[in-house]
KEVEXVO-149938 format. One record per residue: residue in three letters; x, y, z of N, C-alpha, C in turn; residue number from 1. Coordinates in pm, 1 decimal, always signed. Each point is the difference from the previous one (the first is absolute). Example, Ala and Ser with C-alpha at 12.3 -4.5 7.8 and 13.67 -1.06 7.14 Angstrom:
2
PT,r,nu,nv,nw,cau,cav,caw,cu,cv,cw,k
PT,ala,+1319.0,-569.0,+780.0,-89.0,+119.0,+0.0,+90.0,+120.0,+0.0,1
PT,ser,-35.0,+105.0,-72.0,+82.0,+119.0,+6.0,-77.0,+109.0,+73.0,2
***
This chain:
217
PT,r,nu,nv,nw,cau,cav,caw,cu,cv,cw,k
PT,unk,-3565.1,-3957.1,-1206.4,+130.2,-31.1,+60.2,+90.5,-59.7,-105.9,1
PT,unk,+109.7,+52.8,-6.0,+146.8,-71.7,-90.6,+38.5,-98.2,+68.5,2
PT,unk,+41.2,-96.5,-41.0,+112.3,-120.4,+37.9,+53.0,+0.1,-86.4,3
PT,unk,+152.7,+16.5,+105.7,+128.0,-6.6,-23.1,+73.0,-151.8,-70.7,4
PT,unk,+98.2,-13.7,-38.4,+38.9,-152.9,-85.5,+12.5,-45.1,+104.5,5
PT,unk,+13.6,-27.8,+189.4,-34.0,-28.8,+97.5,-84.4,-6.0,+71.5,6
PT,unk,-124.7,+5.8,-75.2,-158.5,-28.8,+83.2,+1.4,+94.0,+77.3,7
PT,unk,+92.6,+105.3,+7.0,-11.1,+91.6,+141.4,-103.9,+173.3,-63.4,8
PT,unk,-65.4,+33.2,+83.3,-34.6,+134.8,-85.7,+90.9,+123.8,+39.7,9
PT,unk,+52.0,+28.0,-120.8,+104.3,+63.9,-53.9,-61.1,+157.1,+26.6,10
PT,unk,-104.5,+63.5,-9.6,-80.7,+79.9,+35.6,+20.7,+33.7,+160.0,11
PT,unk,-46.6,-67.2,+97.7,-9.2,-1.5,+112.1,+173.9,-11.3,+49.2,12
PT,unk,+86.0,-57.5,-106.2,+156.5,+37.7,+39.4,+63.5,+90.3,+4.0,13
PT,unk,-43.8,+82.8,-134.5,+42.4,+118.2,-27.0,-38.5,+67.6,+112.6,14
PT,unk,-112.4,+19.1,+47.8,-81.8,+91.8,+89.1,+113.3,+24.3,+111.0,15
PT,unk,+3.4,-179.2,+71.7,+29.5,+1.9,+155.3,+203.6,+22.6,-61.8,16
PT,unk,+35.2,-25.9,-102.2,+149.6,+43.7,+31.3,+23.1,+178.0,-45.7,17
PT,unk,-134.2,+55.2,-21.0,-6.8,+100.2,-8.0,+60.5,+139.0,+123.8,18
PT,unk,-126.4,-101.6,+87.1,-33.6,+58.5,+128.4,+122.0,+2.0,+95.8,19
PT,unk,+26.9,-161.4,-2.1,+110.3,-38.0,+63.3,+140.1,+85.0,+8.9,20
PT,unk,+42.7,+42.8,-87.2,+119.1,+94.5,-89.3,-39.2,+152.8,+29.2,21
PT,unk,-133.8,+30.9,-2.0,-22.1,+173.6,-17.7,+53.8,+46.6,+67.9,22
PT,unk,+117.5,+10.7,+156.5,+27.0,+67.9,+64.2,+157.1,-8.9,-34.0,23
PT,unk,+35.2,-77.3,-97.2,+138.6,+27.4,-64.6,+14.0,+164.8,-105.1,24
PT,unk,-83.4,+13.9,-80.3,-9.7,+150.1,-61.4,-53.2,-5.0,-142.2,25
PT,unk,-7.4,+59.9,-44.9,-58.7,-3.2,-128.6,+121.5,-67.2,-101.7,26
PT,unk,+97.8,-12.8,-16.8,+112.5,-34.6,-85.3,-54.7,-175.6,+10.4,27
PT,unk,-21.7,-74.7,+122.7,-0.3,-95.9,+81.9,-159.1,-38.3,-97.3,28
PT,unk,-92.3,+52.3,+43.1,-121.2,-32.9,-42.2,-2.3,+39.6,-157.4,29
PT,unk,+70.3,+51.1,-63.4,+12.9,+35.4,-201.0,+38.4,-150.8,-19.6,30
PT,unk,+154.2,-10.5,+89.9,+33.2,-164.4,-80.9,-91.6,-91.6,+45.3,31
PT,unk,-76.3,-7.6,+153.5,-88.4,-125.5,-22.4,-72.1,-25.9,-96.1,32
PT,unk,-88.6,+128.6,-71.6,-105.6,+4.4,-64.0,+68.9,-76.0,-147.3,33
PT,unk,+93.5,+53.1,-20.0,+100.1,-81.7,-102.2,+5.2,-131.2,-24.8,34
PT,unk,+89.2,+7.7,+127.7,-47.4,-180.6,-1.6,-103.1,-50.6,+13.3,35
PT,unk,-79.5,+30.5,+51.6,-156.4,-108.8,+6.7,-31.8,+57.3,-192.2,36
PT,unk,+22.0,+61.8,-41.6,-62.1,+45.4,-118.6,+62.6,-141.2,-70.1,37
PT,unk,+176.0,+11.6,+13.7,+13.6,-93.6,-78.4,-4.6,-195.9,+24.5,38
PT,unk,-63.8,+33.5,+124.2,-14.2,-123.5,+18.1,-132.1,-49.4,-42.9,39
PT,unk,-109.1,+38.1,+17.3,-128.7,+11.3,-59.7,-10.6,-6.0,-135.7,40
PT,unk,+92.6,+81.8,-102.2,-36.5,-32.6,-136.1,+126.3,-80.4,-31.3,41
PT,unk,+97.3,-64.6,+43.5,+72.8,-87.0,-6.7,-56.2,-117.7,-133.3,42
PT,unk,+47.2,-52.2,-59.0,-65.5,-116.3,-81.4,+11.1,-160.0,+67.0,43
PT,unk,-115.7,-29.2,+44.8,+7.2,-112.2,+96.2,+112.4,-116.8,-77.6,44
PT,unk,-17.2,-19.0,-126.7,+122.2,-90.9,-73.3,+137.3,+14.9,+0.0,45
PT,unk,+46.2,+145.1,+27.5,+122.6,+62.1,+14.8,-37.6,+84.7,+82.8,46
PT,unk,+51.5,-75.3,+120.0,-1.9,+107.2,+146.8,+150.6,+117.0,-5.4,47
PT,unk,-21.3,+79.4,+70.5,+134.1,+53.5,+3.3,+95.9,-42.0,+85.8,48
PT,unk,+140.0,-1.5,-31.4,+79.7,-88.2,+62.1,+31.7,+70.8,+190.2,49
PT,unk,-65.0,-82.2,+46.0,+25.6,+26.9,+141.5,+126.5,+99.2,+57.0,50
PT,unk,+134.9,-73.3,-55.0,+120.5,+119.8,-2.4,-30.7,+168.4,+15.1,51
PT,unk,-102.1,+4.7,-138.5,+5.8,+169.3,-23.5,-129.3,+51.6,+165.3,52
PT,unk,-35.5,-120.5,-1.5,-66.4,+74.6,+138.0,+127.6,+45.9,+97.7,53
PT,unk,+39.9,-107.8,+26.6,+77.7,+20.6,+130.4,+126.5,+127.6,-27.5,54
PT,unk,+51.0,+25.8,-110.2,+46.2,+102.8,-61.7,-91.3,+101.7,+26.8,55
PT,unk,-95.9,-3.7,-37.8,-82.8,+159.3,+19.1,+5.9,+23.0,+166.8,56
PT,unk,-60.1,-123.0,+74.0,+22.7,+39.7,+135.2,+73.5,+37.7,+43.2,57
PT,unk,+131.1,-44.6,-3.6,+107.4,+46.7,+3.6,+51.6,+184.1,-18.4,58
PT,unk,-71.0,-24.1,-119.0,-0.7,+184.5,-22.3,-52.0,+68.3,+88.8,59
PT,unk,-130.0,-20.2,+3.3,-71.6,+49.9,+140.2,+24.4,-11.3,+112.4,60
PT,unk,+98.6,-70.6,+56.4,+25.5,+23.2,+106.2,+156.1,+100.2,+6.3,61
PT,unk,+46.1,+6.4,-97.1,+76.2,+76.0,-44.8,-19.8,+173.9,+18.4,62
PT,unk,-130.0,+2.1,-95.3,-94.2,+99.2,+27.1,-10.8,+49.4,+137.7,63
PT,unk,-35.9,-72.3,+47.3,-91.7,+41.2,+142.8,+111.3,-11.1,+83.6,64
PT,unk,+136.4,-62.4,-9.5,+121.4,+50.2,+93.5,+41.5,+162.1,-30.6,65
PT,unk,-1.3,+42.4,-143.7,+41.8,+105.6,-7.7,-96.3,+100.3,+16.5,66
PT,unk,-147.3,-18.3,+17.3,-120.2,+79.1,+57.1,+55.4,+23.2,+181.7,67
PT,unk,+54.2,-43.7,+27.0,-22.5,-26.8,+129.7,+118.0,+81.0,+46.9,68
PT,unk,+136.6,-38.4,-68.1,+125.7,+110.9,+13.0,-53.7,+134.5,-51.6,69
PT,unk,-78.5,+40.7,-99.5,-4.5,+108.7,-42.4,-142.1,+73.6,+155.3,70
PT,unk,-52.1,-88.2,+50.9,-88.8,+52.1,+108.5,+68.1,-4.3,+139.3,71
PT,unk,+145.1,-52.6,+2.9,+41.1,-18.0,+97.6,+130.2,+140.5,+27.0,72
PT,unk,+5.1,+43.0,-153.8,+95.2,+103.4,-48.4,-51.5,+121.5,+56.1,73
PT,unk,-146.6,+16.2,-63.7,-76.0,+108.4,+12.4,+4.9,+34.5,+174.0,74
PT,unk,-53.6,-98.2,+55.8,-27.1,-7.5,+139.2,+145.1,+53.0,+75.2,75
PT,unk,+66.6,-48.6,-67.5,+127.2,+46.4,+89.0,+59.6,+168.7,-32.7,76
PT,unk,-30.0,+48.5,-94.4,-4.7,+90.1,-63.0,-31.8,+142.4,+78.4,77
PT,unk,-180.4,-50.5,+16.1,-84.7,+80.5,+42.3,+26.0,+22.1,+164.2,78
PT,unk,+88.8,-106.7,+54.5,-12.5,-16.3,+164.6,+133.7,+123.7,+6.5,79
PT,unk,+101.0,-2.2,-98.1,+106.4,+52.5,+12.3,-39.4,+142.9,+8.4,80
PT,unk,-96.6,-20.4,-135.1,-26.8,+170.6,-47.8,-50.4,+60.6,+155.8,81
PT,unk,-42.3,-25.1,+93.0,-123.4,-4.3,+90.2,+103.4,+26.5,+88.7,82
PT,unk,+110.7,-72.6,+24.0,+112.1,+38.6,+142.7,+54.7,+99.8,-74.2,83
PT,unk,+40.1,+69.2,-112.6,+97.7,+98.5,-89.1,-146.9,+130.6,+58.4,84
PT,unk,-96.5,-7.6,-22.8,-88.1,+103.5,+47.4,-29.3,+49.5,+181.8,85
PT,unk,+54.0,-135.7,+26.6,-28.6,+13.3,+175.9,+120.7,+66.2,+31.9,86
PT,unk,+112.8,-20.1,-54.7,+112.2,+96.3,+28.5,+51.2,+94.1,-77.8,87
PT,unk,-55.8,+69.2,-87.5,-56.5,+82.5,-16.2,-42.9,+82.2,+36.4,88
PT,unk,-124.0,-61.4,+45.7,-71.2,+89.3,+97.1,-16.9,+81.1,+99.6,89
PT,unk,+112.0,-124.0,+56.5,+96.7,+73.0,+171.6,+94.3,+88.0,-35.3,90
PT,unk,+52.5,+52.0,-115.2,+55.7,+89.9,-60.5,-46.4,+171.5,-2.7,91
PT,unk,-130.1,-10.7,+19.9,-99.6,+114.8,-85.4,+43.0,+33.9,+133.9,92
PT,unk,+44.1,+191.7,-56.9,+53.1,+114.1,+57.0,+130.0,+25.2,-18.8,93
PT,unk,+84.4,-120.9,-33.3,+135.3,-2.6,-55.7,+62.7,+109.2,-73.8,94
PT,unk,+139.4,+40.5,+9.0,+5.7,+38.7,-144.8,+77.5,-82.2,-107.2,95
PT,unk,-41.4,-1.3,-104.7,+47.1,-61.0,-104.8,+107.9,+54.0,-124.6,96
PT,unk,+32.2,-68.7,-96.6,+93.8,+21.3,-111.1,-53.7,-90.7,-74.3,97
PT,unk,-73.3,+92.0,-132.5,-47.5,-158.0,-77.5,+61.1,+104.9,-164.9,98
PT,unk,+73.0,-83.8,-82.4,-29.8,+20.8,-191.5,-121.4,+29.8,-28.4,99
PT,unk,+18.3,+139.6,-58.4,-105.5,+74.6,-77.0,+25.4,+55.1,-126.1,100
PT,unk,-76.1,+18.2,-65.0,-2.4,+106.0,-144.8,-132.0,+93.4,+28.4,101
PT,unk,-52.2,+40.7,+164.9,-150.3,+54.0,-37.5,+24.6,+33.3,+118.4,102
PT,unk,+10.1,+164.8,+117.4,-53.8,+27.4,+101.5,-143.9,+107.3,-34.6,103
PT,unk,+10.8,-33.9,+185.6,-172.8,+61.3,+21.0,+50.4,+121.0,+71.5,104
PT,unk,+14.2,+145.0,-40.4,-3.3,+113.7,+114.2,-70.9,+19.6,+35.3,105
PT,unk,-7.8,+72.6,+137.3,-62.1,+89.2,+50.2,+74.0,+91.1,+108.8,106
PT,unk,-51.7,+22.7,+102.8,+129.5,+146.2,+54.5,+98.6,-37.2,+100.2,107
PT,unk,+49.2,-150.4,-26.3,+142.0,+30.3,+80.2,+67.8,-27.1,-103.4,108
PT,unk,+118.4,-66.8,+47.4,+133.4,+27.3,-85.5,+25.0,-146.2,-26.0,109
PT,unk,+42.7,-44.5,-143.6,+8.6,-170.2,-87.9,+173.2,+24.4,+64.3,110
PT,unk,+33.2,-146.8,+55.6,+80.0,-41.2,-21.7,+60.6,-95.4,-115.5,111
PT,unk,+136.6,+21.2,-51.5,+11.6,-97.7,-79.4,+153.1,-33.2,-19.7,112
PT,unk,+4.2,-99.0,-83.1,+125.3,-91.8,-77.9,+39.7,-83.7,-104.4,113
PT,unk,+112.7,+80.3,-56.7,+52.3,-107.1,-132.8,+133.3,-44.4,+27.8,114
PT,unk,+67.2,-111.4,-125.4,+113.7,+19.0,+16.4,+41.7,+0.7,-149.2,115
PT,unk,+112.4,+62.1,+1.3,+114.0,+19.2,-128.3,+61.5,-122.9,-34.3,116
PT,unk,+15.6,-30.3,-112.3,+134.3,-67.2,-62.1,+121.0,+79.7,-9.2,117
PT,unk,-49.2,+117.5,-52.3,+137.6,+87.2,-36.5,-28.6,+153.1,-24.8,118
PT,unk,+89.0,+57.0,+27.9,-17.0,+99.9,+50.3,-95.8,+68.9,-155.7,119
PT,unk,-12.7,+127.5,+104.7,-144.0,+98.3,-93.1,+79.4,+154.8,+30.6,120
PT,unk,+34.7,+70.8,-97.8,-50.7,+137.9,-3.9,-111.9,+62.2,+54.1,121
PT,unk,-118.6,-52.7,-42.9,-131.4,+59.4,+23.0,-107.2,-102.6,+35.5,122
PT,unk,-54.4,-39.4,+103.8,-82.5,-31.5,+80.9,-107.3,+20.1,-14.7,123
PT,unk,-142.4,-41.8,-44.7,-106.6,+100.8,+20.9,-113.1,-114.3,+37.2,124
PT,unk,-119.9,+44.9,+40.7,-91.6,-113.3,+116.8,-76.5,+83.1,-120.0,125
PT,unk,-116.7,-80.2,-88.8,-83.9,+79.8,-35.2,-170.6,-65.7,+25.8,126
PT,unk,-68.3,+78.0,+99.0,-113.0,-16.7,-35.9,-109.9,+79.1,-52.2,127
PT,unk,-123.1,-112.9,-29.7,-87.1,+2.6,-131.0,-120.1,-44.9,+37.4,128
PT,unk,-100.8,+140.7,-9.3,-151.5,-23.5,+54.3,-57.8,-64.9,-107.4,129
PT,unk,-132.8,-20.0,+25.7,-102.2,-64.4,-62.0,-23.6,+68.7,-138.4,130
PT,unk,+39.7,+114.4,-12.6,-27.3,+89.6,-122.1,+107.7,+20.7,-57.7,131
PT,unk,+114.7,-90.6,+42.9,+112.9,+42.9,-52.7,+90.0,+78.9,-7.2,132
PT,unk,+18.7,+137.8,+101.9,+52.6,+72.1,+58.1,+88.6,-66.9,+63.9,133
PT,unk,+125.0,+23.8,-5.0,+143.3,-31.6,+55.8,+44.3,+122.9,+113.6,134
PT,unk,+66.0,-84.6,+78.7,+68.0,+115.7,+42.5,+117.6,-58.9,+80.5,135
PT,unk,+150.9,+68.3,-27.2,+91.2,-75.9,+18.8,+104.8,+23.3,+120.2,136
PT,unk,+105.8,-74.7,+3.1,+49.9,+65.3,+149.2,+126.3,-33.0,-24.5,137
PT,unk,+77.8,+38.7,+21.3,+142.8,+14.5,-45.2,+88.1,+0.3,+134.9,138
PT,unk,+74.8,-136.4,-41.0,+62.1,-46.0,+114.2,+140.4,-18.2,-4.1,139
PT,unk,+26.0,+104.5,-149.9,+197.4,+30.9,+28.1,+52.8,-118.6,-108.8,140
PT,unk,+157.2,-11.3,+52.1,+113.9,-69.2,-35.2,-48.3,-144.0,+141.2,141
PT,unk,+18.4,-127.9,-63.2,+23.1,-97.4,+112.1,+81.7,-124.2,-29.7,142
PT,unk,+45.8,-59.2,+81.1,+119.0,-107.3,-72.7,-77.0,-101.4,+39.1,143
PT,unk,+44.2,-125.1,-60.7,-63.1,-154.5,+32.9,-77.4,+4.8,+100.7,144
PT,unk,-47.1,-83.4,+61.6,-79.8,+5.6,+135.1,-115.6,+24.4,+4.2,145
PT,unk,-40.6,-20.5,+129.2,-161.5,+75.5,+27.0,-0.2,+131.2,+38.7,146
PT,unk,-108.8,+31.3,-63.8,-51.6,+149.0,+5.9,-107.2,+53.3,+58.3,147
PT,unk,-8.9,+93.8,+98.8,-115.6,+10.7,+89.6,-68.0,+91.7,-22.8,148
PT,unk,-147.4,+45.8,-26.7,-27.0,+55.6,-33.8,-147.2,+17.4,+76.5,149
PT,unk,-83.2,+156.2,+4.2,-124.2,+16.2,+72.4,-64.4,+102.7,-86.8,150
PT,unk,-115.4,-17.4,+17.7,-126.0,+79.0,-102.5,-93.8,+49.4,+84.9,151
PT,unk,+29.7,+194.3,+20.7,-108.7,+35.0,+89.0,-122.1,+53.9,-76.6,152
PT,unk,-137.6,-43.4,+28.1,-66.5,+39.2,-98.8,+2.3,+184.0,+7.5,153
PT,unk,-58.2,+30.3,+123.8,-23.8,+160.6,+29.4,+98.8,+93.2,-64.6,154
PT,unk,+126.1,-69.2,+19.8,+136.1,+96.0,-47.9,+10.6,+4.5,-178.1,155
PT,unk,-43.8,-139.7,-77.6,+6.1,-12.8,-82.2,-149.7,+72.5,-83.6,156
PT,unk,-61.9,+11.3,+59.8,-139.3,+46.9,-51.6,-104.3,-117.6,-81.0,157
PT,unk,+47.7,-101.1,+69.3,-41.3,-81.3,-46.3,-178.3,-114.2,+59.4,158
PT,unk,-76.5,+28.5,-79.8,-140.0,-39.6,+51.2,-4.1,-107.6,+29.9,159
PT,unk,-90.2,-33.6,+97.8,+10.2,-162.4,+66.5,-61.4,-118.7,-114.3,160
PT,unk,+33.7,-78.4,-8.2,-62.4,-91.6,-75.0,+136.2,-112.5,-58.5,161
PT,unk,-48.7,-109.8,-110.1,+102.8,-119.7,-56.3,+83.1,+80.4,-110.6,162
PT,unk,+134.5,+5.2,+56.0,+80.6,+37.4,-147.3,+102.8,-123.4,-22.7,163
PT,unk,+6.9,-46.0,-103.1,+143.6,-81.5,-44.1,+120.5,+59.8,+13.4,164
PT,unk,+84.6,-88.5,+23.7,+125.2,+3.2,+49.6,+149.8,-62.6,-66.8,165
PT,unk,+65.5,+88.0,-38.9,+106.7,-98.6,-32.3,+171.8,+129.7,+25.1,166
PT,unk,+104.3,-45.9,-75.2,+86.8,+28.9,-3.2,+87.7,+41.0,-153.8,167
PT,unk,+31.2,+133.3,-21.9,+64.6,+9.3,-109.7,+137.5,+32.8,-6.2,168
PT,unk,+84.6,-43.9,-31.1,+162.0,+38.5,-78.5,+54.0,-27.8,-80.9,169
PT,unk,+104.8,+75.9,-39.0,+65.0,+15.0,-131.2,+23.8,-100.0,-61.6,170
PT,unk,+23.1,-135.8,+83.2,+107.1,-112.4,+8.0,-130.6,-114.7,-74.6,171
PT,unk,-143.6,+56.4,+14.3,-146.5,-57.4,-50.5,+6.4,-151.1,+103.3,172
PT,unk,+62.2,+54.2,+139.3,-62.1,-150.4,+100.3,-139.8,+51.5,+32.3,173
PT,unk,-78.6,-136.7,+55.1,-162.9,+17.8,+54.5,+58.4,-49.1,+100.8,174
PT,unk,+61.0,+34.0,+125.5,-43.2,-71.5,+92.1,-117.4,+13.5,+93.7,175
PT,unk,-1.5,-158.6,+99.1,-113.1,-30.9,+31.2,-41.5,+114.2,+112.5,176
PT,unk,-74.6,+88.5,+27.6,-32.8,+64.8,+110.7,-80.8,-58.7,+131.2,177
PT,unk,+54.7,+34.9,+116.5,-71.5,-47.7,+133.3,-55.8,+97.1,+70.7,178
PT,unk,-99.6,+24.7,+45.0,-69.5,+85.1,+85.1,-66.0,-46.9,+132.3,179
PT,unk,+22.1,+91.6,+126.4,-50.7,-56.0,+88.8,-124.9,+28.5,+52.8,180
PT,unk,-44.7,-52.6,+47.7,-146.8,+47.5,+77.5,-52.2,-130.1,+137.6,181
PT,unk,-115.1,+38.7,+15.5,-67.6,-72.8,+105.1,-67.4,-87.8,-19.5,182
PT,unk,+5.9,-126.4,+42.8,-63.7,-103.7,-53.0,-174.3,+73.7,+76.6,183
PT,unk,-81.9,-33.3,-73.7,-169.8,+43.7,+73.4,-85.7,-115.8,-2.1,184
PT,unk,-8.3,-92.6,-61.6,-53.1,-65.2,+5.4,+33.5,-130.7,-118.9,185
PT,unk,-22.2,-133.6,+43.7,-46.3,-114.6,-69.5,-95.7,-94.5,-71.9,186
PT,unk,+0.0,-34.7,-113.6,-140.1,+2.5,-32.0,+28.7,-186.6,-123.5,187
PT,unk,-58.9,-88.3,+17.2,+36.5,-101.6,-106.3,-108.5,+25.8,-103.1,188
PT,unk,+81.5,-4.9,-149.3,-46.0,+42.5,-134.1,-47.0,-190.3,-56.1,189
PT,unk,-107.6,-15.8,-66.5,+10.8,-135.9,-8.0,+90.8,-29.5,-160.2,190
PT,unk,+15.8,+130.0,-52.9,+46.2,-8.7,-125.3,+206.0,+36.9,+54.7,191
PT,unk,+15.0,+36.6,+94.0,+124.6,+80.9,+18.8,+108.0,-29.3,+126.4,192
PT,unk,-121.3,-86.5,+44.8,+102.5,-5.7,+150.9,-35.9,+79.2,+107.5,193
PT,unk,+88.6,+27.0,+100.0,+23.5,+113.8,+117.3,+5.3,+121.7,-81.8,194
PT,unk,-64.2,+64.5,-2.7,-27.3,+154.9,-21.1,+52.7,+114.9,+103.4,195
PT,unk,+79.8,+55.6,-11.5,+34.9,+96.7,+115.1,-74.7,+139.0,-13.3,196
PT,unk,-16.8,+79.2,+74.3,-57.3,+151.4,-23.6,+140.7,+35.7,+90.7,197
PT,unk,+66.4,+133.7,-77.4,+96.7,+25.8,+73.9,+3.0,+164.4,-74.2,198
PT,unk,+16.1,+120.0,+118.5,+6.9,+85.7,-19.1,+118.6,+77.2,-71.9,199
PT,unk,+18.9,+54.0,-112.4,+51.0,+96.4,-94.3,+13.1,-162.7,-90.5,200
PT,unk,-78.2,-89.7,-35.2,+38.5,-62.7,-109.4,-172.0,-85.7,-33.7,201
PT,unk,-83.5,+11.1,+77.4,-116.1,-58.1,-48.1,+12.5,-131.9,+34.5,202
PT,unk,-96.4,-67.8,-73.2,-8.4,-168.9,-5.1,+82.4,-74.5,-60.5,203
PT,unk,+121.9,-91.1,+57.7,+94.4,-66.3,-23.4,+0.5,-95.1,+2.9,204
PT,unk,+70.0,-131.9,-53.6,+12.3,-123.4,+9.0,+105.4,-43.2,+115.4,205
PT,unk,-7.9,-85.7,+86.1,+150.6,-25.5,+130.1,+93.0,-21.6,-79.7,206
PT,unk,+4.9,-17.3,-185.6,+154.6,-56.9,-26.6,+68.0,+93.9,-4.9,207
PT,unk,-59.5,+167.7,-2.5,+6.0,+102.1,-40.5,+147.9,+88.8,+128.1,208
PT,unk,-67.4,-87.7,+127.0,+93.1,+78.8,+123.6,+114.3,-78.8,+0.3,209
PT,unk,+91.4,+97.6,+5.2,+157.2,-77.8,+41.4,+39.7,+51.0,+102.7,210
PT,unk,-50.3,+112.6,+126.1,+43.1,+55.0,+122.7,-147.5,-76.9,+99.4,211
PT,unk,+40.7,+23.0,+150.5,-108.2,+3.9,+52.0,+87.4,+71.5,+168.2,212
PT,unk,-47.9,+143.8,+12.8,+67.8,+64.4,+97.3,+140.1,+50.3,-48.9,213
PT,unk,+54.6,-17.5,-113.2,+150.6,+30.0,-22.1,+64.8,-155.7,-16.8,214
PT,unk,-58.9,-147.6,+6.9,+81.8,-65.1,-8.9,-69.7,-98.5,-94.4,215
PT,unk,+104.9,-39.8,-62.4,-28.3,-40.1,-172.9,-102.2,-185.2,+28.3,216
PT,unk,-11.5,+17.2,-137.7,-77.7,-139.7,+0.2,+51.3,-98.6,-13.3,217
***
């Protein structure tokens, strides 16, 4: 057994303010071990000045306020994420409007939408399979505004599967493209959030939809 420069055993202290503390977290139980370390090899002739204790405590409780906001953050977080999926959910069968650069065909007909800054001569929607095959669609003269546009696969000869999506003109704008489809299902990603499955666009993120039925977000 050690004795402490207080007749007390310093051993059996460490232990029980060990125990005492363990359900604060590991950050909580690193600095005890700290301190009892440095209280134990302390030099009984030059103790350390009491101050820097109450300073360290101080920290630690510092610590363990901002352990507690950051668990109180999370928690609130996760409850939100959890009602954003429950309504959601009551959604599935919907139709939707979400930002894409990627649809999914198969044999009905893609709805879609951009808009202009300024006007275009030449218009063109081009998509681009997995192998890199393009195939483009030519949508005229159009002035500022939104532009409406639909992609039949059958008419186009075009095989079902993921092609990328975007917009080309003269003027070299990208604008953002919207496509609609059916919300199918909800799913929480632990890396991603609310996950949507939504037909002619695949697996989506909710920041992704800006329609729900025709009316904006």
């Amino acid at each position: 057994m050690t004795i402490g420069t207080n007749g007390v055993d310093s051993n059996a202290n460490a232990t029980g303010s060990s125990n005492s503390i363990a359900a604060n977290g590991d950050m909580t139980q690193l600095f005890t071990r700290l301190l009892i370390a440095q209280i134990k090899n302390q030099n009984p002739l030059e103790p350390t000045d009491p101050s820097q204790f109450v300073s360290q405590l101080t920290q630690l409780s510092q610590v363990e306020s901002m352990q507690q906001m950051v668990a109180q953050t999370n928690a609130s977080a996760s409850m939100l994420q959890s009602m954003q999926v429950m309504a959601l959910g009551a959604q599935v069968g919907s139709n939707v409007t979400a930002v894409t650069d990627r649809v999914v065909l198969g044999d009905t007909v893609v709805h879609g939408r951009f808009s202009l800054e300024s006007s275009s001569t030449s218009v063109t929607v081009v998509l681009e399979n997995a192998e890199g095959q393009q195939h483009r669609i030519q949508l005229g003269t159009h002035k500022p505004g939104a532009v409406d546009f639909q992609i039949d696969p059958e008419a186009l000869g075009l095989a079902p599967g993921s092609y990328s999506i975007r917009v080309e003109t003269p003027t070299k704008e990208t604008p953002a493209i919207e496509v609609q489809g059916t919300l199918q299902s909800v799913r929480i990603s632990a890396t991603d959030g609310a996950v949507l499955q939504v037909s002619n666009l695949g697996s989506i993120g909710a920041s992704a939809i800006t329609a729900f039925n025709g009316r904006p977000q």
